[in-house]
C-alpha positions in Angstrom: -101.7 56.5 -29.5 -101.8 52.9 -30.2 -104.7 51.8 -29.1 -108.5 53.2 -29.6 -110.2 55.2 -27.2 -113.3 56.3 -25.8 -114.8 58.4 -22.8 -114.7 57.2 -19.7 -118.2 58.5 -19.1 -120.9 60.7 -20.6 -120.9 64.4 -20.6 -124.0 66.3 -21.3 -124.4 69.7 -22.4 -127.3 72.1 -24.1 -127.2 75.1 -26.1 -128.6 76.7 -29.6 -128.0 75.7 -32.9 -126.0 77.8 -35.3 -128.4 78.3 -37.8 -132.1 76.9 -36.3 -132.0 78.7 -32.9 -133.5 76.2 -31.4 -132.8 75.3 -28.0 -131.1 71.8 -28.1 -130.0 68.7 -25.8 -126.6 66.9 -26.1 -125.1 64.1 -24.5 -121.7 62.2 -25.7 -120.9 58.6 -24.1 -118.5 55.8 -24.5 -119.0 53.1 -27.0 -117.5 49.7 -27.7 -114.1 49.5 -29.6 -114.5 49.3 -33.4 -117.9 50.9 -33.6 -117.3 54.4 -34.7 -119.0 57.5 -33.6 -122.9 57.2 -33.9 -125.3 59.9 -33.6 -128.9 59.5 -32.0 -132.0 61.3 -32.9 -133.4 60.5 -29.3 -136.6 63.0 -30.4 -137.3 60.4 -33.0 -138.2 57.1 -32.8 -137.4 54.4 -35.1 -134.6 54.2 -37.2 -133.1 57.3 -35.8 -129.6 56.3 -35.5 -126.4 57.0 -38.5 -122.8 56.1 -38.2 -120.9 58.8 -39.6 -119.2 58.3 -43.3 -119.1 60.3 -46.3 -121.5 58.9 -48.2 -123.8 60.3 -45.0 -122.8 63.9 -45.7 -126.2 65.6 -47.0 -125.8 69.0 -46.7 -122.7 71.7 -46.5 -124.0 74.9 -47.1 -122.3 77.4 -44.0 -122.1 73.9 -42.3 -121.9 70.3 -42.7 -125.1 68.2 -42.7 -125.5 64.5 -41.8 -128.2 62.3 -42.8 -130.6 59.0 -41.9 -132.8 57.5 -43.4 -135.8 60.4 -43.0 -133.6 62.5 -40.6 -130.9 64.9 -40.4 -128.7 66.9 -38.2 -126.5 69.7 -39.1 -123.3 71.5 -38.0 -121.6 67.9 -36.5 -118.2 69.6 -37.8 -117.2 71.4 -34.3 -118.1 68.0 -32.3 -116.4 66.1 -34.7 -113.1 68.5 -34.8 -113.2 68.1 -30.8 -113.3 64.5 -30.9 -110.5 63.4 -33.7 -108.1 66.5 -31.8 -108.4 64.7 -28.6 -108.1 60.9 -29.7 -111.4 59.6 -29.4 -112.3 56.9 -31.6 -115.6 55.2 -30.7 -118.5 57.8 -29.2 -122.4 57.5 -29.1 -123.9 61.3 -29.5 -127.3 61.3 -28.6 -129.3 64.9 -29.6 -132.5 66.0 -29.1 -133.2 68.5 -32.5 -132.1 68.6 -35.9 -128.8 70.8 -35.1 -126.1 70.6 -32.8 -125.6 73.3 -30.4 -122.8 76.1 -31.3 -121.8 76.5 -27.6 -119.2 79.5 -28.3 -118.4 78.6 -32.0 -115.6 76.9 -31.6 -114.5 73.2 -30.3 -113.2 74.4 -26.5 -115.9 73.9 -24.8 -116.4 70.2 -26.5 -112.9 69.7 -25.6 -113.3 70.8 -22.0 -116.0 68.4 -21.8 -114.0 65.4 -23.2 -111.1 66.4 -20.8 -113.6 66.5 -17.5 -114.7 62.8 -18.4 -111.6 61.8 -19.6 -111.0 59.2 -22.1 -109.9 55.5 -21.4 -107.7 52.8 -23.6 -109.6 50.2 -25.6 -108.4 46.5 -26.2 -108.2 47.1 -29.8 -105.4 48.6 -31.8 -106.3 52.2 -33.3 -106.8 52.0 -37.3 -105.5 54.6 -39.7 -106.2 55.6 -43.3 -102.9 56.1 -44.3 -102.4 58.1 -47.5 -100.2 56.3 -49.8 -100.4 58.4 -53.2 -101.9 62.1 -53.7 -105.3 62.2 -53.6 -106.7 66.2 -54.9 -109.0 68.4 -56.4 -108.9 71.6 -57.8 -111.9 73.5 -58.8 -112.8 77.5 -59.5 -109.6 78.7 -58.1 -109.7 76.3 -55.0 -108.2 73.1 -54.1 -108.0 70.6 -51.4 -105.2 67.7 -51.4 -104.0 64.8 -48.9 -100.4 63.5 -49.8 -98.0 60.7 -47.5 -97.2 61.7 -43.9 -96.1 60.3 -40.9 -97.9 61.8 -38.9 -101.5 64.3 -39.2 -100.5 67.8 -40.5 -102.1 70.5 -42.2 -101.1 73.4 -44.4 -104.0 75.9 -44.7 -104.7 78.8 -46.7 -107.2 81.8 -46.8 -107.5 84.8 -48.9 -110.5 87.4 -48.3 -111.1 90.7 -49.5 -112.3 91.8 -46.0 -109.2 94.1 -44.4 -109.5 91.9 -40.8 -109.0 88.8 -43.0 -106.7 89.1 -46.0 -104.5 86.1 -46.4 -103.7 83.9 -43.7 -101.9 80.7 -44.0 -101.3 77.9 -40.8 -98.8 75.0 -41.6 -99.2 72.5 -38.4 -98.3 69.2 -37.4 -101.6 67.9 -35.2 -101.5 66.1 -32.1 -104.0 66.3 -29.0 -101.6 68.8 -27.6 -101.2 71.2 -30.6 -105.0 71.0 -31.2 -105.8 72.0 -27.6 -103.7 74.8 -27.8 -103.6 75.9 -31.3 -106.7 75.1 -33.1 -109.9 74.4 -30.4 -110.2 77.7 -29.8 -111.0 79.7 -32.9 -114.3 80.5 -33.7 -116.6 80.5 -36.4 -116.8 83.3 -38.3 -119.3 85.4 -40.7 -120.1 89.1 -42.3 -122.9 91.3 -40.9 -123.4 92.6 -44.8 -124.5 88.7 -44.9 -126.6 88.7 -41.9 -129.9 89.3 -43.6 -129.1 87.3 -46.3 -128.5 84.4 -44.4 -131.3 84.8 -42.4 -133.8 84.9 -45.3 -132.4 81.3 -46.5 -133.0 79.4 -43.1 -129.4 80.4 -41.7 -127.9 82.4 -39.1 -130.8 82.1 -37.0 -129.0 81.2 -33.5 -125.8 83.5 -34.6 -124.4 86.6 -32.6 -121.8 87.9 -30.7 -121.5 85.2 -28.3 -121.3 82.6 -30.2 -119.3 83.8 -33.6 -116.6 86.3 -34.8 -118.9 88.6 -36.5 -117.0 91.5 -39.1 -118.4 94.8 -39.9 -117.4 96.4 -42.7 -113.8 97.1 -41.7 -113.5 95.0 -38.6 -114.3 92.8 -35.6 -116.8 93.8 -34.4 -116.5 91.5 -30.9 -115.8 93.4 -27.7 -113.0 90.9 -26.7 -111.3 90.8 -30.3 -110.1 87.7 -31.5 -107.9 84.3 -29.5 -105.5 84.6 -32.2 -104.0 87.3 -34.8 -105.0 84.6 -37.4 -108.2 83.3 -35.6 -110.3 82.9 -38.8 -107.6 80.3 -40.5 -107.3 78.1 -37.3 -111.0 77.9 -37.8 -110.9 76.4 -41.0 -108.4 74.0 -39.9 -110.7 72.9 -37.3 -113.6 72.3 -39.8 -111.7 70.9 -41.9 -110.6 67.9 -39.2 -114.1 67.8 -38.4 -114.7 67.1 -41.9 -112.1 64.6 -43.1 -112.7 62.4 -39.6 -116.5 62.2 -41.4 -114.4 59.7 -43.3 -114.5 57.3 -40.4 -111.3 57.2 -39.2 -108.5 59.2 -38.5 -105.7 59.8 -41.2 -101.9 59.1 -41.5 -101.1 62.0 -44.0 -100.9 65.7 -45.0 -103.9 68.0 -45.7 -103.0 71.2 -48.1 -106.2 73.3 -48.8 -106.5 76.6 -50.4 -109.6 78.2 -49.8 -111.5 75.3 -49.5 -114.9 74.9 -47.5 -117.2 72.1 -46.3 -118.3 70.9 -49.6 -114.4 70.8 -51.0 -114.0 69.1 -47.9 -116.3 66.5 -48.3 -115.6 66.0 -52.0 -112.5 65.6 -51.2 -113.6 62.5 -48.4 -115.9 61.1 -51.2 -112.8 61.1 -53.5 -110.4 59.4 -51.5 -113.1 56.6 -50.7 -112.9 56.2 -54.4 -109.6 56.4 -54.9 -109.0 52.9 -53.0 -105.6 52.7 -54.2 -104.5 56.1 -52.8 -104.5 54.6 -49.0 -104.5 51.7 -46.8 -105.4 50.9 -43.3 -102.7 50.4 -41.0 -102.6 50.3 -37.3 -99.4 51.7 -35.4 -97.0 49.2 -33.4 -95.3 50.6 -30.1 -92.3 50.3 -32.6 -93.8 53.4 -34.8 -94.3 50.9 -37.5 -97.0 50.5 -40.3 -98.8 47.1 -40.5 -101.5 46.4 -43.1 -104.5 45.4 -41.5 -105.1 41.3 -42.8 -108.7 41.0 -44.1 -109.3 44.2 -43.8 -108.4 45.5 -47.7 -109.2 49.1 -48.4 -111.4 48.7 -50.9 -113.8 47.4 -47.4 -113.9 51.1 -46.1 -114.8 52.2 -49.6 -118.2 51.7 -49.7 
C-alpha cells in the first residue's frame, strides 16, 4: 500500500457504549489525503472536533479515552484497530455521545462496514513512522517495546491466573489480510467477580453477554464459547493497534508487549514521540524502498 487511503463513502451505524450504556450514533466518512482521522462531537457545538495524537489520550482505565478542549469520548480503540488493520488513513468520525458504541466487542463489525463502503486510493504517498532504534518500557513486571521491521508485526503476551486464560502468546506479521482473519474478531473480555466493582466506578454499564467474553469463576461463561482457543490475546493485539495508530500514523516496525494494557500502550506512544531519534518518516516506493520524507524531520510529528 503505497498510497493513502480513505472510504469511498460513509457508513453509519448505532449501538451502546461499553461502559456508559448509552444509546449512541456513529457515522465514518472519507476525508482529504494528509488529514488524519478526526473525530466529531456532532451533540456539541463549538470547538467539538480533535485529531487524534497521543498527547490527546486522556483517559485509559478499561479503555482508552480521547480528549478536546471541554470534551471527551472514550473506548476509540476498537474503531481505531478496524481502521489501521484495513488501510485507512484519512477518516472523519462523527458521534453523537461521549462513548463509542461496543457493537459486539470486537472490530468485525467496523471492519464489515469499511469493507461494504470500500476504500479508494488517494494522490498522496502513505507516510510511515519507521522505527529506527528500540524504543521500551518496562514497569511492575510489564513491558511494552517497538524495535526495526520491515514490515508491522506483533509478538504478544498474556499471563492470568484465571484457568480459561493462563498464558497465551500470538507472534504475527499484520497486513489487511491477517488482521481480517486473525485479529478483528476477538472480543473484549472481563470477570463477573469484577462486575459489581466496575459498575460502582462508572464502568461496565453497557456490558453483557452480547457484547463481551465474560468469565465466571472457572470459565466462559458465553453460550457460543470463544472465535479462537486464544481469543483473549488476539484481543489485546487489537487494542493494542488501536492504540499505537493513536500515534497518528501507521508504523514500520515490531511491537513486543508482555502484559501490557492501554496506559502501557499509550506511554509507550508518548515515549516514542519523545524519543525523536528512535524513528523517521518514510513513505514506501513501488520498489519496496525507504525514502525520508524532505521537510518533513521527525522531530515535526513530535509535538
Amino acid at each position: 500500500m503505497y498510497y493513502q487511503q480513505t472510504l469511498n463513502t460513509d457508513f453509519s451505524c448505532s449501538g451502546i457504549g461499553l461502559h456508559t450504556g448509552k444509546k449512541v450514533n456513529l457515522t465514518v466518512g472519507p476525508a482529504p489525503a494528509g488529514t488524519g482521522i478526526q473525530f466529531v462531537r456532532t451533540d456539541l457545538s463549538g470547538k467539538n472536533k480533535v485529531k487524534v495524537g497521543p498527547s490527546t489520550v486522556s483517559g485509559t482505565s478499561f479503555a482508552t479515552t480521547i480528549s478536546g478542549k471541554d470534551f471527551y469520548i472514550s473506548t476509540v480503540e476498537h474503531l481505531m484497530s478496524a481502521l489501521v488493520g484495513m488501510g485507512v488513513d484519512n477518516a472523519v468520525v462523527k458521534i453523537d455521545a461521549e462513548e463509542m458504541p461496543i457493537m459486539d466487542g470486537s472490530a468485525a463489525p467496523f471492519v464489515t462496514l469499511i469493507s461494504s463502503v470500500g476504500v479508494r486510493r488517494q494522490s498522496k504517498p502513505r507516510l510511515y513512522m519507521e522505527i529506527t532504534k528500540p524504543v521500551m518500557i518496562r514497569e511492575a513486571g510489564k513491558s511494552v517495546a517497538l524495535y526495526p521491521h520491515d514490515g508491522f508485526r506483533v509478538d504478544y503476551e498474556i499471563d492470568f491466573e484465571h484457568p480459561a486464560i493462563k498464558t497465551q502468546r500470538l507472534d504475527i506479521e499484520i497486513t489487511p489480510e491477517s488482521y481480517q482473519e486473525e485479529i478483528a474478531s476477538a472480543r473484549t473480555f472481563g470477570f463477573l467477580a469484577e462486575y459489581n466493582m466496575l459498575k460502582a466506578n462508572g464502568f461496565a454499564n453497557g456490558g453483557g453477554l452480547e457484547n463481551a467474553v465474560v468469565l465466571g469463576d472457572y470459565s466462559v461463561l458465553n453460550k457460543g464459547g470463544l472465535r479462537y482457543p486464544d481469543e483473549f490475546v488476539r484481543h489485546k493485539i487489537l487494542d493494542s493497534l488501536g492504540d499505537l495508530y493513536l500515534a497518528g500514523l501507521p508504523i514500520l516496525g515490531r511491537f513486543v508487549a508482555y502484559k501490557s494494557g492501554h496506559g502501557l500502550n499509550n506511554r509507550l506512544a508518548r515515549q516514542l514521540m519523545a524519543q525523536s531519534e528512535s524513528w523517521k518518516i518514510v513513505e514506501r516506493t513501488p520498489a519496496v524502498e525507504r525514502e525520508f520524507v524532505a521537510g518533513m524531520p521527525a522531530a515535526a510529528w513530535a509535538r
